[in-house]
C-alpha positions, 0 to 999 in steps of 0.5 A, a space after each residue: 500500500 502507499 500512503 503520504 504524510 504532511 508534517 514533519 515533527 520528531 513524531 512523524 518518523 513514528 508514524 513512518 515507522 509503524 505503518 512501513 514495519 514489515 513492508 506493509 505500506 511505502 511513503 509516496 507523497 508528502 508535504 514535510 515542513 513550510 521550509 523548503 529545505 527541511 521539507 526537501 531534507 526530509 523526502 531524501 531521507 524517506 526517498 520520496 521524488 521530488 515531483 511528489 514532494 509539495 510545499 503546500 498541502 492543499 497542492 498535494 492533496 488536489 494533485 494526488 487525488 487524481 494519480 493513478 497510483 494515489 496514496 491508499 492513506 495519509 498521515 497528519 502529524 502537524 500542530 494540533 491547530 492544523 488538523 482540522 482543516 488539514 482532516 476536512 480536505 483530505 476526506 473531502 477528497 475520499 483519502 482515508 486518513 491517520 491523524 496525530 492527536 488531539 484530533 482538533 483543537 475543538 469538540 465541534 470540528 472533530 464531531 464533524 471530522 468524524 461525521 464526516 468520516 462516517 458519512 464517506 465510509 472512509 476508516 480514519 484513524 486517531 493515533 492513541 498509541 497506548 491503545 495499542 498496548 496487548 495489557 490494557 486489552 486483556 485488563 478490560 477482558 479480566 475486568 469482564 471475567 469479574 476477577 476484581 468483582 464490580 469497580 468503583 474506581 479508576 486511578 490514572 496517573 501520565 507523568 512527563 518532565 524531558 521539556 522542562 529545562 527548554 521552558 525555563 530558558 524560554 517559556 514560548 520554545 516549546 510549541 505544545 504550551 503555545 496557544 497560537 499552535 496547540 489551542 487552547 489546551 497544554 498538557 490536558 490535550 497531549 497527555 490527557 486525551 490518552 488517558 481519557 482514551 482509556 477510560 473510554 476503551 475500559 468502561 465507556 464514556 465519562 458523563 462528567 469531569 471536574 478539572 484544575 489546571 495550572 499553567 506553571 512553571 516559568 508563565 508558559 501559557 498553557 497548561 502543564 499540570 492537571 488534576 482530572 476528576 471524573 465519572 463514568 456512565 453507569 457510575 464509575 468514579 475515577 481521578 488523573 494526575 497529569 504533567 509533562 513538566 515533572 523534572 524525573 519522570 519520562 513516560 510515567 503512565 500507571 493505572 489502577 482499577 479498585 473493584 469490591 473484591 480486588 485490583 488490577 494494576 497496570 504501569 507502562 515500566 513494565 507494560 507486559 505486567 498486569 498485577 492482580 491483587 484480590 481478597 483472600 487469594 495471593 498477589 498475582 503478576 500476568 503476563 499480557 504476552 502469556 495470555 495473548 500467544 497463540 490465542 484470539 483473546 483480544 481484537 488487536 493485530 498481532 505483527 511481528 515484533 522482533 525483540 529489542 524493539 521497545 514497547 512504544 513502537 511495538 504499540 504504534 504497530 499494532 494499531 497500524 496494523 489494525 488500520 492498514 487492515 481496514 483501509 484495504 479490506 472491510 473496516 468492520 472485520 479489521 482488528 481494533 484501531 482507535 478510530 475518529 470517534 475515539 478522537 471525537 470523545 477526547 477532544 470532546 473531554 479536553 473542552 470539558 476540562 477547559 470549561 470546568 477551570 474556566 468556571 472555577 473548577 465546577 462539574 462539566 457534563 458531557 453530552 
């Protein structure tokens, strides 16, 4: 299969990754930076031809449209304000397409995006990676199988710091806490919406959030640190601790889910572990991989992943390999991606959260 990319950002070499792992899919086409160039840089480093490297992307999408050898699917890994109308475009000109989060920078434009999506039964994806992680598949199938018996409570907790000493030599170098690119939304948009990502994936939709969102150190402009808490439809209570300018901590995403008769608990250091703690019983740990080999217990693709590779990739992988499924044979027989719905819903959390501070951190329902 072929696909293009317009972005260029370090997270764009992911997405080239996973979707070119095991030869499934070529980078044909792309519009990689507003410098030419970087945009020219970075086509060599990918061996796209110069005539199918553009400066602009509405002169991409209108001139791949008609190619005979068009690309199959195109990624989206611009800054968030970009999406949208980047989104918009492409579906509008029947390309399926494979978009960075947050989905957009506001609930009604992704409700719209997706609509939209639906609308011209194109699969589109939104790139929660961590969905792609085989443990929280196979914690919600435990969940089901009533090994803690009924949960009350889910504990979520996405801990960053790599940017911190960027920020305190200059509070506007780091795009994300920059409204003029991100939004409205820091840190609650980027490490956030995987969390609420899933919840949703667990337990289905929040009905509400209350939300305290401090914007330090240094006086960036957005958000680093939040506090979240939330409920879900059908009564489950749960809460975040959410900051990406933590000095220490790189990637420190844990779960756990407390039901009246144990816990399942879930960490990203060791993200094949799955820890089982019930009344009465020992103190179990679970290998995801153990439970998943050779076994169709879970809807989430399984390529190749040879070892060395860390779990970060393996993850993005997987939900490529679920989306390069759906967007070349039937969407409904593909294995699990997290689709713009999903993306919907997140951003859909992320305006919550800014109305719950705006208000002075009140109860926000969600429609």
């Amino acid at each position: 299969m072929r696909f293009a990319l317009i972005g260029g950002g370090g997270i764009s070499h992911k997405h080239i990754e996973a979707a070119t792992s095991g030869g499934r899919a070529k980078l044909v086409a792309g519009c990689f930076s507003r410098d030419a160039g970087k945009n020219a840089a970075f086509a060599r480093q990918y061996a796209v031809s110069e005539d199918r490297t553009y400066n602009n992307y509405l002169e991409m999408i209108k001139n791949e449209a008609v190619k005979p050898d068009r690309p199959d699917f195109v990624i989206v890994t611009t800054t968030n304000k970009d999406h949208y109308i980047i989104c918009k475009a492409l579906i509008e000109h029947g390309f399926p397409v494979a978009c960075e989060k947050p989905l957009t920078v506001g609930t009604a434009g992704a409700l719209e995006l997706a609509a939209l999506a639906r609308k011209k039964e194109l699969p589109c994806m939104t790139t929660y990676t961590f969905l792609g992680v085989p443990a929280i598949h196979v914690m919600k199938k435990l969940y089901e199988e009533g090994r803690i018996g009924q949960a009350y409570f889910l504990n979520m907790q996405f801990l960053h710091g790599a940017r911190l000493q960027e920020v305190m030599n200059d509070p506007r170098s780091v795009w994300r806490f920059n409204a003029d690119e991100s939004g409205k939304a820091g840190t609650v948009g980027d490490l956030g919406t995987h969390l609420e990502s899933i919840a949703r994936f667990l337990f289905g939709a929040m009905s509400s959030v209350l939300a305290r969102l401090l914007c330090e150190p240094n006086g960036i402009e957005l958000d680093s640190v939040n506090n979240v808490l939330f409920k879900v439809e059908g009564g489950l209570c749960g809460s975040m601790q959410i900051a990406q300018l933590a000095c220490g901590h790189n990637t420190d995403m844990a779960f756990e889910i407390w039901g009246d008769k144990g816990t399942l608990a879930w960490s990203y250091k060791k993200p094949d572990e799955i820890r089982l703690y019930c009344l009465g019983a020992e103190d179990k740990v679970i290998l995801a991989s153990d439970m998943i080999c050779n076994n169709d217990l879970i809807n989430l693709a399984n390529p190749e992943i040879k070892e060395g590779v860390d779990s970060h990739t393996a993850a993005f992988r997987r939900i490529y390999e679920g989306y390069i499924t759906a967007v070349n044979a039937d969407p409904e027989q593909a294995p699990f991606f997290p689709d713009f719905d999903l993306g919907a819903a997140g951003v859909e959390f992320v305006d919550a959260c800014l109305e719950s501070q705006k208000n002075g951190n009140t109860w926000i329902t969600l429609k």
